[in-house]
Structures are given as structure tokens and as C-alpha cells.
DSSP file (Angstrom, degrees, kcal/mol; ACC not computed):
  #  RESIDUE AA STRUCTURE BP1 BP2  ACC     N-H-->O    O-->H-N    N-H-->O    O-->H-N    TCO  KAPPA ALPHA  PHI   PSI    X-CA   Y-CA   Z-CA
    1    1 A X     >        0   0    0      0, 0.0     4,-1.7     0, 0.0    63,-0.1   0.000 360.0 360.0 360.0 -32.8    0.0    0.0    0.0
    2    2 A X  H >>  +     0   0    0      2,-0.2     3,-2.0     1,-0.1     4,-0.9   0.993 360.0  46.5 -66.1 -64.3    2.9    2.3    0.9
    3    3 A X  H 3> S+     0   0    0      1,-0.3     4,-1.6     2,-0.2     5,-0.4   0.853 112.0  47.9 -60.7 -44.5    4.2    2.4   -2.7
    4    4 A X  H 3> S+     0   0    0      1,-0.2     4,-1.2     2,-0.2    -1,-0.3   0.735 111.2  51.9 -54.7 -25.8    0.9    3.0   -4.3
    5    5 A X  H <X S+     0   0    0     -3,-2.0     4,-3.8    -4,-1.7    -1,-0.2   0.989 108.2  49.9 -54.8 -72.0    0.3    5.8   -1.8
    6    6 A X  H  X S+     0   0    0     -4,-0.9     4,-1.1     1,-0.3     3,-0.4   0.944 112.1  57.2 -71.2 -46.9    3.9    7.5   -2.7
    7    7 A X  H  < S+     0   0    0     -4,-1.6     4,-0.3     1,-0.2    -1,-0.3   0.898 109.2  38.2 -34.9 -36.8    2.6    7.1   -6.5
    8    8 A X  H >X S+     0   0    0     -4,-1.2     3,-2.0    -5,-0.4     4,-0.6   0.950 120.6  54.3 -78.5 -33.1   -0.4    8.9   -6.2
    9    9 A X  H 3X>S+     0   0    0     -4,-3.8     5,-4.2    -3,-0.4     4,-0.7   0.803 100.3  49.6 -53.0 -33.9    1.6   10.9   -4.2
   10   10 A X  H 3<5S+     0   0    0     -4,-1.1    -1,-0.3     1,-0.3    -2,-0.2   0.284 101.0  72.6 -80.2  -5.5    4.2   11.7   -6.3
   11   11 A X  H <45S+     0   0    0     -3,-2.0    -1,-0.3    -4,-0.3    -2,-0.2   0.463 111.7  28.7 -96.0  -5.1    1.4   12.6   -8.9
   12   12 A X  H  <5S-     0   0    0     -4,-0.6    -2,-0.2    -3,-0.4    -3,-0.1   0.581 114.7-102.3-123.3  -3.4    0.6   15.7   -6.9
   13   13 A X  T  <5S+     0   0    0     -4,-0.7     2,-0.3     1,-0.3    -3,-0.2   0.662  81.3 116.5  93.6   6.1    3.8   16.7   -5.2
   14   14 A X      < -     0   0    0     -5,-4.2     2,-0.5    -6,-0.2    -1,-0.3  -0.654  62.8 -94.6-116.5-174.5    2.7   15.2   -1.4
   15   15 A X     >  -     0   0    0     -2,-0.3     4,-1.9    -3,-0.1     5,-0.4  -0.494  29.7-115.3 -79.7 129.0    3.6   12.9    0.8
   16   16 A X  H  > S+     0   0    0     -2,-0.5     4,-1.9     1,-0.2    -1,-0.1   0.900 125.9  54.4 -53.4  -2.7    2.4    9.6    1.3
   17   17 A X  H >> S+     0   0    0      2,-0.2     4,-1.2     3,-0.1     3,-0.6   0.943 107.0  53.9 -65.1 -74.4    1.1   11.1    4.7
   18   18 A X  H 34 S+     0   0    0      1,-0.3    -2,-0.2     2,-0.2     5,-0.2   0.766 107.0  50.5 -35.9 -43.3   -0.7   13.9    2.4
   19   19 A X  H >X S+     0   0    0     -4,-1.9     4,-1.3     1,-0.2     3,-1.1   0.916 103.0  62.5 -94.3 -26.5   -2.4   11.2    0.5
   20   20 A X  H <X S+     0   0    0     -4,-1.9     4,-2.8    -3,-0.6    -1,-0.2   0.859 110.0  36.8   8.6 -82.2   -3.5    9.7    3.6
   21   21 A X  H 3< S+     0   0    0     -4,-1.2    -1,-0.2     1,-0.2    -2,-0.2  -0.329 108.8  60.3-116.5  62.0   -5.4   12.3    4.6
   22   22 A X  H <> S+     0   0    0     -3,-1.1     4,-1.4    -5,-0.2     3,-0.2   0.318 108.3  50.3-129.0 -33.3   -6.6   13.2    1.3
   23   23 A X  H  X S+     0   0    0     -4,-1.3     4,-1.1     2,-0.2     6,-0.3   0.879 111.1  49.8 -71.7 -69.6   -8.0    9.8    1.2
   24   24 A X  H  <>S+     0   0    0     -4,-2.8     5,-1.1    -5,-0.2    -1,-0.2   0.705 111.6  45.1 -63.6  -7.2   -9.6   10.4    4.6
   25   25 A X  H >45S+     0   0    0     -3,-0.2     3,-9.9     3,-0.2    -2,-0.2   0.830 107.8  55.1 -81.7 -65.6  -11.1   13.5    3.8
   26   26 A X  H 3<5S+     0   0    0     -4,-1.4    -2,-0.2     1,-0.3    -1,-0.1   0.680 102.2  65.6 -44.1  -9.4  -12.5   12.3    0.3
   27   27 A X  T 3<5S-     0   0    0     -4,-1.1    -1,-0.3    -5,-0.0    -2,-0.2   0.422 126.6-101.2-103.9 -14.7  -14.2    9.4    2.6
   28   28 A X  T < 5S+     0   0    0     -3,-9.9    -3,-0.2     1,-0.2    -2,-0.2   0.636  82.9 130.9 105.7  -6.2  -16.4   12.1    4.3
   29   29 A X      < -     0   0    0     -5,-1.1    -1,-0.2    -6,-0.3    -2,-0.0  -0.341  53.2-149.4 -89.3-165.9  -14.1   12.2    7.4
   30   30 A X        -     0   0    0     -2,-0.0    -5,-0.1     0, 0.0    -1,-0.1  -0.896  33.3-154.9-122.0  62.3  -12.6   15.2    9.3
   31   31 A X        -     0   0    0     -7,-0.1     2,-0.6     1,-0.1    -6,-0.0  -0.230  11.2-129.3 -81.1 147.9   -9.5   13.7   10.5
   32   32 A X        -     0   0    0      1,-0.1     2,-0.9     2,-0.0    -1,-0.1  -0.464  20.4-152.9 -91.5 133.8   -7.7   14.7   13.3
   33   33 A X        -     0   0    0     -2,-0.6     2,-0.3     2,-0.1    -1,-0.1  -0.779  13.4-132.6-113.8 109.8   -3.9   15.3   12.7
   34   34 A X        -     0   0    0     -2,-0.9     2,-0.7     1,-0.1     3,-0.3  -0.259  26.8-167.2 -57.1 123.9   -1.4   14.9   15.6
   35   35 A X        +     0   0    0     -2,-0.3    -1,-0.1     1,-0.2    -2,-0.1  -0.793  30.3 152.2-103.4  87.7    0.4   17.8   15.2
   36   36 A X  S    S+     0   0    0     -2,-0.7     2,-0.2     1,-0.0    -1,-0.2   0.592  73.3  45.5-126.1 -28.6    3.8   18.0   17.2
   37   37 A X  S    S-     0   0    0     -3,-0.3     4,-0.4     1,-0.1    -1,-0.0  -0.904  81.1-120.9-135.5 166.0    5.3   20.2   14.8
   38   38 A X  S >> S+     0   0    0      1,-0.3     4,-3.0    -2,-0.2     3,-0.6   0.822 114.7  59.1 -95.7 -43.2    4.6   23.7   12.5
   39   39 A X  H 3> S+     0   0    0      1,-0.2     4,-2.1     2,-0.2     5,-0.5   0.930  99.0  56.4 -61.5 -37.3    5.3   21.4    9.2
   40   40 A X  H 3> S+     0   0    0      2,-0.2     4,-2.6     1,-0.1     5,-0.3   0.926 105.7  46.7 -51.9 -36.8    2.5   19.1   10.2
   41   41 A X  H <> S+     0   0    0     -3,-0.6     4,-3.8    -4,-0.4     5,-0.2   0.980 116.2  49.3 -80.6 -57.8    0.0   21.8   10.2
   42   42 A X  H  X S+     0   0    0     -4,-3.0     4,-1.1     2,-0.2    -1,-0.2   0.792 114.8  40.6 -20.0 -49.1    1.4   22.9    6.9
   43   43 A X  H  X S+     0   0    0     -4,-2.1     4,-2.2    -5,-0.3     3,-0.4   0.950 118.3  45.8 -77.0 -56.7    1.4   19.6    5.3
   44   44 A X  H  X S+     0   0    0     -4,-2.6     4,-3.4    -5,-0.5     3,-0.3   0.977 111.5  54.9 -51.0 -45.9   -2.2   18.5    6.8
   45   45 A X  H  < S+     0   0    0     -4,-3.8     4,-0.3    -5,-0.3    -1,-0.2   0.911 120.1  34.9 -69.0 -30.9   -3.7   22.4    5.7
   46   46 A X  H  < S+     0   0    0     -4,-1.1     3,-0.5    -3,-0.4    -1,-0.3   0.754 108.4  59.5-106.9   7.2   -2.3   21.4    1.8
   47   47 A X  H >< S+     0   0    0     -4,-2.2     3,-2.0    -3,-0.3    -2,-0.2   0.719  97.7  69.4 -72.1 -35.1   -3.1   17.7    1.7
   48   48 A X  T 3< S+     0   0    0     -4,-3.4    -1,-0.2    -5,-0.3    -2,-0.2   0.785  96.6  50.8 -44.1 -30.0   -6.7   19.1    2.3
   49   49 A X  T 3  S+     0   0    0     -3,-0.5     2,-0.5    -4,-0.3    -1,-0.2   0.185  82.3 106.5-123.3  30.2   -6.7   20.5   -1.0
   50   50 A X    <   -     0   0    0     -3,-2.0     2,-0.7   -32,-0.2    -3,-0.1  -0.809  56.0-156.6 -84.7 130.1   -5.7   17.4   -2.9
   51   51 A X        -     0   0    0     -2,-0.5   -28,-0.1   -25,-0.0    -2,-0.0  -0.659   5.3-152.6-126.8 112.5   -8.5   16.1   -4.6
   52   52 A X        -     0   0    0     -2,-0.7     2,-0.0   -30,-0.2   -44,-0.0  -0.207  19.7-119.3 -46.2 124.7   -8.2   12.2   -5.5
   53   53 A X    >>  -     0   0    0      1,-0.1     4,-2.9    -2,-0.0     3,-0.6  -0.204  25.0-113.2 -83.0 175.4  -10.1   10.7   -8.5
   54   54 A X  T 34 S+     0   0    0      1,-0.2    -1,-0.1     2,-0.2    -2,-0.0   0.221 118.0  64.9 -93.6  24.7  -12.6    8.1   -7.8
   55   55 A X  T 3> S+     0   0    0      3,-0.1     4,-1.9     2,-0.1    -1,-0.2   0.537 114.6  36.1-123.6 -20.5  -10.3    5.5   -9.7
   56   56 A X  H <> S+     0   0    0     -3,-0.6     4,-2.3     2,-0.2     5,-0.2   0.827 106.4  55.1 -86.6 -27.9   -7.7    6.2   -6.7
   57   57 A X  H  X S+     0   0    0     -4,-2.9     4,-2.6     2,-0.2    -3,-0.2   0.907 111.8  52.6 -63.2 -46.8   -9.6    6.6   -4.1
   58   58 A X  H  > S+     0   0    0     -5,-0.2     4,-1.1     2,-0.2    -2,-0.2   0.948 109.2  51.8 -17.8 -72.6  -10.9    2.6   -5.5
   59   59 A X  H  X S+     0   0    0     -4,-1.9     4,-2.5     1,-0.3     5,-0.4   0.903 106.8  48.8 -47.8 -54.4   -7.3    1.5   -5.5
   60   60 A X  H  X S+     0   0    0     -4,-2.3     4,-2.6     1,-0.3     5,-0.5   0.995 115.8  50.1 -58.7 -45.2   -6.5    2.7   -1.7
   61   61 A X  H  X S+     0   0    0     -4,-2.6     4,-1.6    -5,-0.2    -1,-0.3   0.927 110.0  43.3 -67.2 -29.9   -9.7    0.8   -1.0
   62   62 A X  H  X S+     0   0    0     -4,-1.1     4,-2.6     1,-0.2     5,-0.3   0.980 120.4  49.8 -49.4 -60.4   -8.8   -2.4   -2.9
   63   63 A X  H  < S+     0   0    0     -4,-2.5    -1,-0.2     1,-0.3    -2,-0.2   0.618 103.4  52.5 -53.1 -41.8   -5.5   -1.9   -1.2
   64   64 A X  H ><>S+     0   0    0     -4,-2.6     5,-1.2    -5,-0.4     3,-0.8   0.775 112.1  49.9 -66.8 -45.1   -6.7   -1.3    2.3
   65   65 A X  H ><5S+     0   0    0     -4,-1.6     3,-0.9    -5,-0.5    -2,-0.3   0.987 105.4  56.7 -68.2 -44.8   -8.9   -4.9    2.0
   66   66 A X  T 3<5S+     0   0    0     -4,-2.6    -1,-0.3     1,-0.3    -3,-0.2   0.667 111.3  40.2 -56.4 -24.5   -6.2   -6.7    0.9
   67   67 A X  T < 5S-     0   0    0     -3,-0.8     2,-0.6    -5,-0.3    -1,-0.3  -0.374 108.1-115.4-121.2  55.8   -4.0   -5.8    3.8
   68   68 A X  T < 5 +     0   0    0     -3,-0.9     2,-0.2     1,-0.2    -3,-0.2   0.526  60.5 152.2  25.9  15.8   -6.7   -6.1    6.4
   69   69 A X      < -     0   0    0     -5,-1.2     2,-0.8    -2,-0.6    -1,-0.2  -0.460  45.3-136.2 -76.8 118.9   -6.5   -2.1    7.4
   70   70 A X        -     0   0    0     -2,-0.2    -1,-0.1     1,-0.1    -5,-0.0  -0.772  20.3-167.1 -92.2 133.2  -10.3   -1.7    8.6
   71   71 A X        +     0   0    0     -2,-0.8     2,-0.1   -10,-0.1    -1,-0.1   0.358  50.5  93.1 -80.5   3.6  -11.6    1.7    7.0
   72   72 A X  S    S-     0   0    0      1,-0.1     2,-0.2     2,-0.0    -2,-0.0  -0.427  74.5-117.0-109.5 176.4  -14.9    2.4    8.9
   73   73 A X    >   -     0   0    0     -2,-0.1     3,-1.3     1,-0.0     4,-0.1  -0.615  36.6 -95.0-100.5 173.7  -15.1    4.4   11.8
   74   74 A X  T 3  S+     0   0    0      1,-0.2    -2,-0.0    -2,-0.2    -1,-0.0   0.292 122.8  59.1 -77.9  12.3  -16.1    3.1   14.9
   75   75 A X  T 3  S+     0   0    0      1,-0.0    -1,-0.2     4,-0.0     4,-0.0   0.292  93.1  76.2-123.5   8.2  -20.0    4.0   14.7
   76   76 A X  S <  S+     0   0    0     -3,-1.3    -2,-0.2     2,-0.1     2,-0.1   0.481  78.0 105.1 -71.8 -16.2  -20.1    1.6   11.1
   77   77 A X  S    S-     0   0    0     -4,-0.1    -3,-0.0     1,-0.0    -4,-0.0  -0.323  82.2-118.1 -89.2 163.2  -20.0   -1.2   13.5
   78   78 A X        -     0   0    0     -2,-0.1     2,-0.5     1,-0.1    -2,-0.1  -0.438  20.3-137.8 -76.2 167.9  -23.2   -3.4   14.2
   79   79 A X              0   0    0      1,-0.1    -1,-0.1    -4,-0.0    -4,-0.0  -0.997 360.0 360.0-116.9 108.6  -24.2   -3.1   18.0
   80   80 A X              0   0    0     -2,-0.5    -1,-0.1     0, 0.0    -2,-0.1   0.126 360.0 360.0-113.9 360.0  -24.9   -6.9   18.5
């Protein structure tokens, strides 16, 4: 998953971080970004304004099932 991340990244000039949360955004979230340093805030504030085509945004999902990374937030799960 990491290299396919730093390809799409490397198609916009970010980081595989950036496309992270370009991913999470495009998913409807708000994700929260530890921020320990001034570059973080930087990075998060222009990773916001990558916008992912729906043929990558697939791939990261294919990509994410394949490696068992669950994608849902915790209030997707059933209450059994």
C-alpha cells in the first residue's frame, strides 16, 4: 500500500502522509492530525486540497482490504 500511496503521491507533489489524509477526507471524514510540529499543520492544511479521483480513491480501497486495514469508523459497526 505504501508504494501505491507514494505514486499517487508523487502525482501531486505530497507525501504519502498527504495522501492519507486526502483519502480520509474524500471518505467524508474530518481527520484529526497529531500535530507535534509547524510542518505538520502545513502539510495537513495542503493535503486538504488534494482532490483524489474516484479510480484512486478505488485503488486505496482495494489496497486497504487486501491488507486487512479496517476503513470504517467506529459508529459503522453493528451493536450486536
Amino acid at each position: 500500500m505504501y508504494n501505491e500511496m507514494t505514486a499517487i503521491g508523487q502525482k501531486y507533489g505530497a507525501t504519502c502522509s498527504q495522501i492519507g489524509i486526502a483519502w480520509a477526507i474524500a471518505k467524508g471524514t474530518q481527520p484529526i492530525i497529531g500535530a507535534t510540529k509547524e510542518r505538520h499543520v502545513i502539510e495537513a492544511a495542503e493535503a486538504a486540497k488534494i482532490q483524489l479521483t474516484s479510480e484512486e480513491i478505488a485503488k486505496l480501497e482495494a489496497l486497504a482490504d487486501a491488507t486487512g486495514i479496517d476503513t470504517r469508523g467506529g459508529w459503522e459497526h453493528s451493536m450486536e
